[in-house]
N, C-alpha and C positions, 0 to 999 in steps of 0.2 A: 631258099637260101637267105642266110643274114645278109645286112647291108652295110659295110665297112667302107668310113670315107678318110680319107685325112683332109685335110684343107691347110694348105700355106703351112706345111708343118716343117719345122727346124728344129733339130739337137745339137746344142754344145754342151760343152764340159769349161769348167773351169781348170785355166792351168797355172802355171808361177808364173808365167807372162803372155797372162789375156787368154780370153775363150775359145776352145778349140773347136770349129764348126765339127760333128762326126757326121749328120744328115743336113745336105742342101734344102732349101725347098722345096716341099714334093708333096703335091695332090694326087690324091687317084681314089679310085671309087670300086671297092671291088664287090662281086655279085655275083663270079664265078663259083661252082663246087669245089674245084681243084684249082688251086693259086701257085705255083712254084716260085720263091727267090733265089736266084743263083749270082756267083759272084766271085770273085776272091777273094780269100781272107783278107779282116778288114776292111771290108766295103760299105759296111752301113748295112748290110740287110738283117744281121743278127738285130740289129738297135732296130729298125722300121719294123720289124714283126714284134720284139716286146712294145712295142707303144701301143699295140692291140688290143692289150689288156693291162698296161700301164705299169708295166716292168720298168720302163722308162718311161719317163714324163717328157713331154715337148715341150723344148724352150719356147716356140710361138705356133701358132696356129691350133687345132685341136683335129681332136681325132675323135670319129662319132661310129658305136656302134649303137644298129636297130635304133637308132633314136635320141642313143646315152649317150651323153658325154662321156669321154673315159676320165678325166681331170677332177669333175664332180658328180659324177655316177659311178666312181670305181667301184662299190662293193656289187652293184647291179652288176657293171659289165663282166668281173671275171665270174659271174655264175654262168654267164652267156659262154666265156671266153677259156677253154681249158688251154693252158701252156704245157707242153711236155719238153725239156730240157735234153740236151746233149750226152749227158750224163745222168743215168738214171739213178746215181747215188746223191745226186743234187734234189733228189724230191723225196728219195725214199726213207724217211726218216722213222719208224716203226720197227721193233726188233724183230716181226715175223711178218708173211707175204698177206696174212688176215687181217692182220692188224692195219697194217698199213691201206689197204684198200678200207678197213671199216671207219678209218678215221676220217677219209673222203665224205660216209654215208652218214656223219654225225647229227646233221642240219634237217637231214630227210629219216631218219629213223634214228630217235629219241632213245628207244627202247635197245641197252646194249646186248641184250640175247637177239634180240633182232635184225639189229646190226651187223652182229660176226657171223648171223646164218646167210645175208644177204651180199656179205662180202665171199661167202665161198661160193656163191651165185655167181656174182662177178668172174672170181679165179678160176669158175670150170667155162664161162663165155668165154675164156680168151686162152685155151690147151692148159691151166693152172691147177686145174683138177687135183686136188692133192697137195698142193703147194702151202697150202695156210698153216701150215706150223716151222716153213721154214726159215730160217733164218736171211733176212733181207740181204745180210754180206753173204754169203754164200750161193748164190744166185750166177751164174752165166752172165754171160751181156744181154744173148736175146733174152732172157728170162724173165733180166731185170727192168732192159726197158720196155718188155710187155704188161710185166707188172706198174710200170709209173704209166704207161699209156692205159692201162685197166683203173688204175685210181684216179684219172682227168676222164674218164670217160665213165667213171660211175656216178659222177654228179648232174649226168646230163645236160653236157651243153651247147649251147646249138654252133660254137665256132671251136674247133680245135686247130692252134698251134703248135706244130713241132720244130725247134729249132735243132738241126743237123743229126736227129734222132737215130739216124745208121752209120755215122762217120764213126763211133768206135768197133762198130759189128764187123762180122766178117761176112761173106760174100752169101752163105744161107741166112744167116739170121737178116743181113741189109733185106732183102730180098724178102724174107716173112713181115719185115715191119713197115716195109715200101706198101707190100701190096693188101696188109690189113689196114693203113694210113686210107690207100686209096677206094677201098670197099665201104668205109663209113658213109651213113646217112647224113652225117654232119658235114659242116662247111672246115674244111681243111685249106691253113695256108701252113707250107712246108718250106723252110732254109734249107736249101741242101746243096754238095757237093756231085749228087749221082745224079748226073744230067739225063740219064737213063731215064728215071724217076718221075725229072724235071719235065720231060718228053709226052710223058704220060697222063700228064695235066690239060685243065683246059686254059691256062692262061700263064704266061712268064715274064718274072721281071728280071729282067739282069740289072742288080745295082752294082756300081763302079766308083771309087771314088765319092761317097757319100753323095748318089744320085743316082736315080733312074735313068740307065743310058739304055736301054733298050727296052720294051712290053708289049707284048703282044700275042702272036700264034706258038705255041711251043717251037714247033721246028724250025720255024723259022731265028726264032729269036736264040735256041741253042746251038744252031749253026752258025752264027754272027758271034755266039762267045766262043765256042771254040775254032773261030776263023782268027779271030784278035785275043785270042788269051794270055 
């Protein structure tokens, strides 16, 4: 497993009158396979997982993977670091499901006949079989964000972040991209709402008010949020 630390980390934002903290102070060291953030809206955990691969910059302290700094190693770390979005129309930016996965494959095969036969590679590893000429809007929910979790996962990285990946799905496709999340060799840390999910990990933070107010054993720590929710 990769080695994710933050150290003394803080984010604010600038407002019309003075900086608005959105993350407390918060160390933590994770090393876990399975990481769950739970919360509620607004809490800070959306911001604490992009500083993972530096979607957000921390206003103090730094955040290290494998070794990298993510501040002055960004282009290292997001090779390390795949982000998969809430919205899968937030990555999928390619007119068909080949394209879009071949555009991931650009860095590791040069060659674009190469390319488009190793991206329908991809499409049939993830039930897409067939899919590479269709049109990215026209695509399902599950579909699509199988397809933006097939294009963060065809550049082989060794930490994947999903932030709330099944809050638009309904209850089969939540369900197919919970449990494809949790099958990965890679190190997954997942934002989510489905405590189910959350449950199913080996480690949980409940952030609160831009902080870690709980971490620890899943059940335990899902039981304490939905005791005080």
């Amino acid at each position: 497993m990769s080695d994710i630390r933050l150290e003394q980390v803080t984010v604010s934002v600038p407002t019309h009158d003075g900086d608005r903290q959105i993350l407390g102070e918060t160390s933590l060291h994770l090393t876990e396979r399975r990481v769950a953030l739970v919360g509620p809206n607004g809490s800070g955990k959306s911001t604490l997982a992009r500083l993972l691969n530096g979607l957000v910059p921390a206003t103090t302290g730094r955040v290290v993977v494998d070794g990298l700094d993510v501040a002055r190693q960004g282009r290292e770390v997001r090779r390390r670091v795949g982000f998969v979005f809430t919205d899968p129309a937030a990555q999928l930016v390619m007119p068909t499901a080949r394209e879009d996965v071949a555009l991931s494959l650009r860095r590791t095969h040069r060659d674009r006949a190469q390319r488009l036969a190793a991206a329908d590679r991809v499409l049939a590893d993830f039930g897409l079989d067939g899919f590479g000429d269709r049109s990215v809007h026209g695509l399902s929910g599950g579909e699509g964000q199988l397809l933006a979790l097939a294009g963060v996962l065809a550049t082989e990285p060794s930490v994947v972040v999903a932030d709330e990946p099944t809050t638009l799905l309904d209850l089969a496709n939540s369900r197919r991209i919970g449990d494809l999340l949790l099958s990965l060799p890679q190190q997954v840390v997942v934002v989510t709402h489905d405590l189910e999910l959350a449950a199913r990990c080996d480690r949980v933070l409940l952030v609160r008010a831009g902080r870690v107010e709980r971490d620890g054993e899943p059940a335990e720590v899902v039981e304490h949020y939905r005791a005080h929710a």
